[in-house]
N, C-alpha and C positions, 0 to 999 in steps of 0.2 A: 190780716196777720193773726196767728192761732196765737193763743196767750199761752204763757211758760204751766201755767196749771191744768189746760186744756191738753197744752201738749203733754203732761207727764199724765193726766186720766188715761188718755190716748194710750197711752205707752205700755200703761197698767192694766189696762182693759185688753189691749193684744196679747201684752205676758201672760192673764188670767186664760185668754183663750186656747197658746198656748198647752199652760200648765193642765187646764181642762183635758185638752184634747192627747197629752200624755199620760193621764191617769185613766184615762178610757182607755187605751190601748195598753196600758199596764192590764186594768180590770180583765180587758179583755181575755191578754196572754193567760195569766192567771185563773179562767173561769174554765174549771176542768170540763173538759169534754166527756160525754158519756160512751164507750166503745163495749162491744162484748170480746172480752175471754171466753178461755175454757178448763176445765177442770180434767184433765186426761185420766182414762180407766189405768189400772191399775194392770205389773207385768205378773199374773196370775196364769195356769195354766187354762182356765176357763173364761179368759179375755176375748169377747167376741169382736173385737178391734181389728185383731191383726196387724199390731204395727210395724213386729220385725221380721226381715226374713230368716230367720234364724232362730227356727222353732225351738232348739233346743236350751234357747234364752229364758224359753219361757217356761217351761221344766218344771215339774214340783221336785221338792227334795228326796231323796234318795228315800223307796220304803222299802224296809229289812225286812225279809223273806226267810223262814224254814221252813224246808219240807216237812207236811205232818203236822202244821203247827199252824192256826188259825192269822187274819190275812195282819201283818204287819207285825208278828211277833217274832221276826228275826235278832239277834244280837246287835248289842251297838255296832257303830261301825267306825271304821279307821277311814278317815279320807284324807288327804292331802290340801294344803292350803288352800285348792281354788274349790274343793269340793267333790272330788273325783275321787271313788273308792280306791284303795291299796290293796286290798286282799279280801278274800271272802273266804267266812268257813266252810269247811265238810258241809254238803246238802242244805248250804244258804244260797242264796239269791239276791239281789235287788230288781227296781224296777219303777219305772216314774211316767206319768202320764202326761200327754201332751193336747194341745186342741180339744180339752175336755167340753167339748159343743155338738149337740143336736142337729136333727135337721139341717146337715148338709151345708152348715154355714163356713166354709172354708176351702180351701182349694184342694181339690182332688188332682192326680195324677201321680207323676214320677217326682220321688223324692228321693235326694242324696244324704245318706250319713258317711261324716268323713271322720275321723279320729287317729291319735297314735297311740300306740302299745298292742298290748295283746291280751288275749279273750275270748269268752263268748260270748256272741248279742244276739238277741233275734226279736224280732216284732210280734206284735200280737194287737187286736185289735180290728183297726180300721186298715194297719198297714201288712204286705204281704211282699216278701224275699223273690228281687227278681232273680239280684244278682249280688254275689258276696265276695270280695276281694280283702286279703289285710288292709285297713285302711279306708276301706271305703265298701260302702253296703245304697246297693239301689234296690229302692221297694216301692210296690205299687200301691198308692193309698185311694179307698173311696171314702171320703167325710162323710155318705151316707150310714156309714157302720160305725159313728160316731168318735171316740176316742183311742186316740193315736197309744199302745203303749210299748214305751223300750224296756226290754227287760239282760242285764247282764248275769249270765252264769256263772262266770268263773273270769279270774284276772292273772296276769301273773303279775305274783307279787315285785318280781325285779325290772317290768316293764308295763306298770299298769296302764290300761284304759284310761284314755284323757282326751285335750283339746279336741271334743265332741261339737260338731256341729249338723244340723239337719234344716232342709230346706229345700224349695221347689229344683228343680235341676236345673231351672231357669234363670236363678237365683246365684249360683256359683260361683259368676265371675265376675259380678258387681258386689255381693254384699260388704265385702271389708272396707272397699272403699263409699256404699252408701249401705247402713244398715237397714235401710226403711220401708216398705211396701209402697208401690205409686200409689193405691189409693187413700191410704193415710194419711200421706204427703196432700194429697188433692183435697181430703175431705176439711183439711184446718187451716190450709191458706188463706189470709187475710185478716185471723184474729189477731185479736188485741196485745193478748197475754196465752202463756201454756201455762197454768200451774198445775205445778211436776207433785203437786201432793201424793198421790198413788205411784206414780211413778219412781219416790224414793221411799213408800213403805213406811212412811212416815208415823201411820200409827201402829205401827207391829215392830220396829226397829230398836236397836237396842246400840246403835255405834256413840264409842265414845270418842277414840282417837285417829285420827287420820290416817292412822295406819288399817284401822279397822272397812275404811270405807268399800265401797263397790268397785272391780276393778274391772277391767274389759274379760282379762282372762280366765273371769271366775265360770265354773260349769255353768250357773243360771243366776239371773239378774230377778227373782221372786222371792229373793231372801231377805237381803237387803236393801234392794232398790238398783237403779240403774246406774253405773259411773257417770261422773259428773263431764266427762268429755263424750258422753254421748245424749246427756241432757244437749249439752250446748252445741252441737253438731246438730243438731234439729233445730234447736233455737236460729242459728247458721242459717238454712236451707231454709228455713221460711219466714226468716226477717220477722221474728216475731220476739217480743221483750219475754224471756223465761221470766216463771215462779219458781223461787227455794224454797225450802221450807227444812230449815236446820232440827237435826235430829233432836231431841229435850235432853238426852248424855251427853252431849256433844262438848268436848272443852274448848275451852278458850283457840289451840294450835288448831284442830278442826275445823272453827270460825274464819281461824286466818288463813290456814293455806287454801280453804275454798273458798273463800274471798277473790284470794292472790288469781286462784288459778282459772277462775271463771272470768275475771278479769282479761287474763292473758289468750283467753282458749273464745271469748264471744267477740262476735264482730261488733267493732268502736260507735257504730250507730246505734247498738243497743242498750236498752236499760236492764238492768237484773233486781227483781223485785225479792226482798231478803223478808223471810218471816222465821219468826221461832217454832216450830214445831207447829201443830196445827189443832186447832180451838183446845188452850190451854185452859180456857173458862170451864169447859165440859168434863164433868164428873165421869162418863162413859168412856172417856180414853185415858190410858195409861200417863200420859205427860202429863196429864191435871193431878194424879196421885202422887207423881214425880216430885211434880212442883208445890205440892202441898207438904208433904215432908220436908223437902228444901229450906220451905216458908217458915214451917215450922220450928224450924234444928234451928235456924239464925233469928228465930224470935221475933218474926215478922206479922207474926199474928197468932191468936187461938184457935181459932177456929180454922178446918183447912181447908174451906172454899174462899175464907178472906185470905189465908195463908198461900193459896193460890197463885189468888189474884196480884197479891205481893210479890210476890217471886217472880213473876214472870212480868212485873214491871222492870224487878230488880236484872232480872236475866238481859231483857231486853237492853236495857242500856249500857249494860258490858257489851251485848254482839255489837251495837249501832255505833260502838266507839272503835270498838275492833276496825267495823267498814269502813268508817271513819280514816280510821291510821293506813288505812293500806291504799284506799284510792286517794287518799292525799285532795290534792284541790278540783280533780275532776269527779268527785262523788256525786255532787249533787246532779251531775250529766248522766252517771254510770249505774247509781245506785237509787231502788225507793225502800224504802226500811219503814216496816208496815206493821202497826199496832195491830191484832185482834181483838175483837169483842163479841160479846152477845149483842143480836140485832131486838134482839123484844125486851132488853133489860139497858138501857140508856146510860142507868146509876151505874153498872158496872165498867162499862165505857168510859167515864168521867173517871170513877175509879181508877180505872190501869192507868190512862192518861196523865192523870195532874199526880200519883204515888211517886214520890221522890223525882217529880219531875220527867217520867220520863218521853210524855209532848217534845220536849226539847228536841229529845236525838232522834225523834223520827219524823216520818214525811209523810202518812197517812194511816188512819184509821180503820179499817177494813170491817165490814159486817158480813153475816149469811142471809138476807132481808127474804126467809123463804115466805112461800103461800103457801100457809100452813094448816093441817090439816090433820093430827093426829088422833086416830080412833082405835079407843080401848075396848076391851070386849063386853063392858056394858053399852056401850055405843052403837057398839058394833052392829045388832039386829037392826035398829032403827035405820042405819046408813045405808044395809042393805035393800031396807024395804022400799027405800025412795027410789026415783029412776033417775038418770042419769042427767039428766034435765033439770033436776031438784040440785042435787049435788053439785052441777055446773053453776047454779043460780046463788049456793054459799058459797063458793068458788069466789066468782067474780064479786059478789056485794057485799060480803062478810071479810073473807080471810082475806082478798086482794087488799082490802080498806084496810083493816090490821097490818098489815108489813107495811103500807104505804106511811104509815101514823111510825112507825118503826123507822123507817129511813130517815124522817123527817125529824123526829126526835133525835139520831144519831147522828142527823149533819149538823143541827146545834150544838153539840158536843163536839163535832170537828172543828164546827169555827171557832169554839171558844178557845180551843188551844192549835188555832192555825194551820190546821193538816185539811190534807183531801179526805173525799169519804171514795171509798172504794169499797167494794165487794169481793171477797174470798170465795165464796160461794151463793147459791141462788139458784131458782127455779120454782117448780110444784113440788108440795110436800104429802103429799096426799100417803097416808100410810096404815095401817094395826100395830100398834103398839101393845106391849103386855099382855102379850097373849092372841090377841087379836088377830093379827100378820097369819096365824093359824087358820085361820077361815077363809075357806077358798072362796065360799061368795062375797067376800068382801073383796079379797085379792082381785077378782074378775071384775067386782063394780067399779073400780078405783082405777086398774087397766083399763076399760071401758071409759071413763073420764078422760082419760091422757090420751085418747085414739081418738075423740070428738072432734071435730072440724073448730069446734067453740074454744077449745082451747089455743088456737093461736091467735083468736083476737083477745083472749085474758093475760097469754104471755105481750101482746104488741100494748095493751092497755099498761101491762107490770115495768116492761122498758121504759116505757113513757114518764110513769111517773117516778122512775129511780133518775132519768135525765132533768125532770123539771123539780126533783128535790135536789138537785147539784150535786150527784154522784158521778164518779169518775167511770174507771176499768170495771166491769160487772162480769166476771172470771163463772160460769154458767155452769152448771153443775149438773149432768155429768157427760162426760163424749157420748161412748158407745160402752153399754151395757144389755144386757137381757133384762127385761123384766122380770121380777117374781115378787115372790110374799112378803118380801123384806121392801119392796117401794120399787117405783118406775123411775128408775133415777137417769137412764139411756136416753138425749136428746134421741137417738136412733137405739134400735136394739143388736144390728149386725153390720160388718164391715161392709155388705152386700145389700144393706137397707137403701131405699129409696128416700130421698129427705122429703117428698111427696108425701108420700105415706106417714108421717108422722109432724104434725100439727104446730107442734111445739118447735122442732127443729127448722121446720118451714119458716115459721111467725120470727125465728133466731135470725136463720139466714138472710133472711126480706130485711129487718130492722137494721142489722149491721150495714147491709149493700146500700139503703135510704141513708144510713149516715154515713156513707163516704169508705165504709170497709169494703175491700176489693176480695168478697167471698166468694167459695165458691158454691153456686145456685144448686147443682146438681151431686 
């Protein structure tokens, strides 16, 4: 017969096993996964992406033309809400450039402009006048003659030139209802995260009120950024959690009706990742000046990189209450509201964090943990003289070990105040800075670094160790860009890249598919 104390050890000892085998599986749920995002190129005429069909989305803004008068010194100009000139003077012009790319990096053939009003357009460039109709203009383009340009002569003022659009003739009778190129769609399936940072212009933008925002109907989406119901129709079609990234003007109604309305507009299995503006810590972009003044004016500090950093603690917990109020009790399913910091400065992290609390109202920490690499023009000779080999060899044993000491100090900072650590951005940093970027031999050694075969085991090496410091989504920095003198920042360099051909991209796509992301290889 078991005795009454044996039987309640008994009892306690199951409960304990139990209660054990519950907090493992808490631990479990809870121990963030490591996935790769991506940082999408930016809607620039010179986007070597290609993501819309609807070239003339991607459009620079109108340049004012007189005859006689050297190139962009036309009169201001009168446009209409979405952007579309009203009138032009005696012997002015306009004229905006399209597919500004080299080397044949885009689709050649028959292309349609269609538009209403009246005018005169003609091409110039890459593209040539097959056939001209009110309404609609077919021209034959060869991407080998490199940039596309439109140019308008004349308008009439009581029925101007508007809802312009240009695009393969292929293109026609699908774009309204999917705006997107298949290969763009192919090349990002599977990732983690889109963050839409270039994609809303984020650091050039100036929107304060929701009225101001991006509309579908506007001439070009290089202004301001993309409407937010075409963010989330991508997010849509490849089941992928979008990044926000709220403009630094932006008030309070702004917050909230794009809250509301990404809400109402993304599919319920989605999460939507909410950030303020984009690295408000960084003196180099305009929201840190923003926000330094802000800081300033409400007496949040003297100085105005702590003034900053204040503010944008302060800013932060207004938007994350906003989210808060509008997803009501499915937030924590719908929404992640996401601290930034500096990834090589800890203290500032803590900083943003625990200033007026604002750990509380949000869900993750986010750093840029690059491998980093910046060389100034006193540098500069020495880094050219080494081979490529040398350079690969600080690479991997130097700077990978400093970002790695970086992560790892910024996920003690996440735990102390309960959030996930996550990544904003990331990759190779390898660059010339202050002058340096001006040196072609450096440009070429540093290109030459990013095309090594070496570099995807230094990228498979840098995953590795952001998963075993307990980092989350690692949002990868950048899609598709060209290389130049400003940094390799293109996992690929063209819409028509091979992901073979480039190392980095490769070592991306392999690491994601090894943890269970359903990428695509090719």
């Amino acid at each position: 017969m078991v005795s009454k104390h044996a039987l309640v050890a008994l009892v306690l000892s199951a409960l304990g096993l139990v209660l054990t085998t519950v907090n493992i599986a808490k631990a479990q749920k809870l121990k963030p996964q490591a996935q790769i995002g991506i940082n999408l190129a930016g809607i620039v005429d010179w986007n070597t992406e290609l993501p819309l069909k609807d070239v003339f989305k991607m459009s620079r803004n109108w340049i004012s033309q007189r005859q006689g008068q050297s190139w962009g010194k036309g009169p201001e100009l009168t446009l209409d809400e979405h952007g579309y000139v009203t009138q032009l003077d005696k012997g002015c012009y306009v004229e905006t450039p399209m597919r500004t790319i080299d080397g044949g990096h885009y689709p050649s053939g028959r292309y349609v402009l269609t538009y209403q009003g009246k005018g005169d357009i003609e091409f110039w460039g890459a593209a040539r006048i097959l056939d001209a109709q009110p309404g609609r203009i077919v021209a034959d383009v060869d991407a080998r003659r490199g940039t596309i340009w439109l140019r308008i002569k004349s308008v009439d003022p009581k029925d101007h030139i508007r809802d312009m659009h240009l695009m393969l003739e292929s293109d026609l009778d699908t774009y309204e209802q999917n705006p997107w190129t298949s290969h763009f769609l192919r090349r990002w399936k599977g990732f983690a995260t889109l963050r839409y940072m270039n994609f809303m212009a984020t650091n050039r933008n100036h929107i304060r009120t929701w009225e101001d925002r991006p509309k579908r109907d506007d001439a070009n989406w290089t202004d301001r950024g993309l409407p937010l119901e075409i963010m989330c129709d991508l997010a849509n079609r490849l089941k992928i959690d979008p990044w926000f990234c709220i403009p630094h003007e932006a008030d309070d109604n702004y917050v909230r009706q794009f809250v509301k309305q990404a809400d109402q507009l993304l599919d319920p299995n989605l999460k939507m990742y909410i950030e303020y503006s984009n690295e408000v810590w960084n003196g180099i972009f305009q929201a840190n000046r923003y926000a330094a003044k802000k800081g300033q004016e409400m007496g949040l500090a003297d100085k105005p990189w702590e003034a900053a950093w204040s503010y944008y603690s302060v800013r932060n917990i207004e938007i994350f209450k906003i989210v808060a109020d509008v997803l009501g009790d499915k937030r924590q399913d719908r929404a992640v509201r996401v601290l930034a910091s500096q990834a090589a400065n800890s203290w500032v992290s803590n900083r943003i964090c625990e200033y007026r609390g604002a750990h509380q109202y949000a869900d993750a920490l986010a750093i840029a943990p690059y491998i980093s690499m910046n060389i100034n023009t006193e540098q500069a000779p020495q880094v050219v003289s080494q081979s490529v080999t040398q350079i690969l060899d600080h690479v991997e044993n130097d700077a990978l070990a400093e970002c790695i000491k970086w992560m790892q100090d910024n996920k003690k900072v996440a735990e102390k105040y309960h959030l996930k650590l996550i990544a904003y951005e990331g990759g190779q940093h390898l660059v010339g800075i202050q002058g340096a970027e001006n040196n072609d031999a450096l440009t070429e050694k540093l290109q030459a670094v990013n095309r090594h075969p070496r570099m995807a085991r230094i990228y498979k090496k840098y995953y590795d160790a952001w998963a075993k410091a307990g980092g989350g989504v690692f949002a990868t920095f950048i899609s598709t860009e060209r290389w130049h003198k400003w940094g390799s920042w293109g996992l690929v360099e063209f819409y028509d890249s091979n992901p073979a051909d480039y190392p980095k991209m490769q070592a991306t796509l392999q690491w994601a598919k090894e943890h269970g992301q359903k990428v695509n290889m090719r």
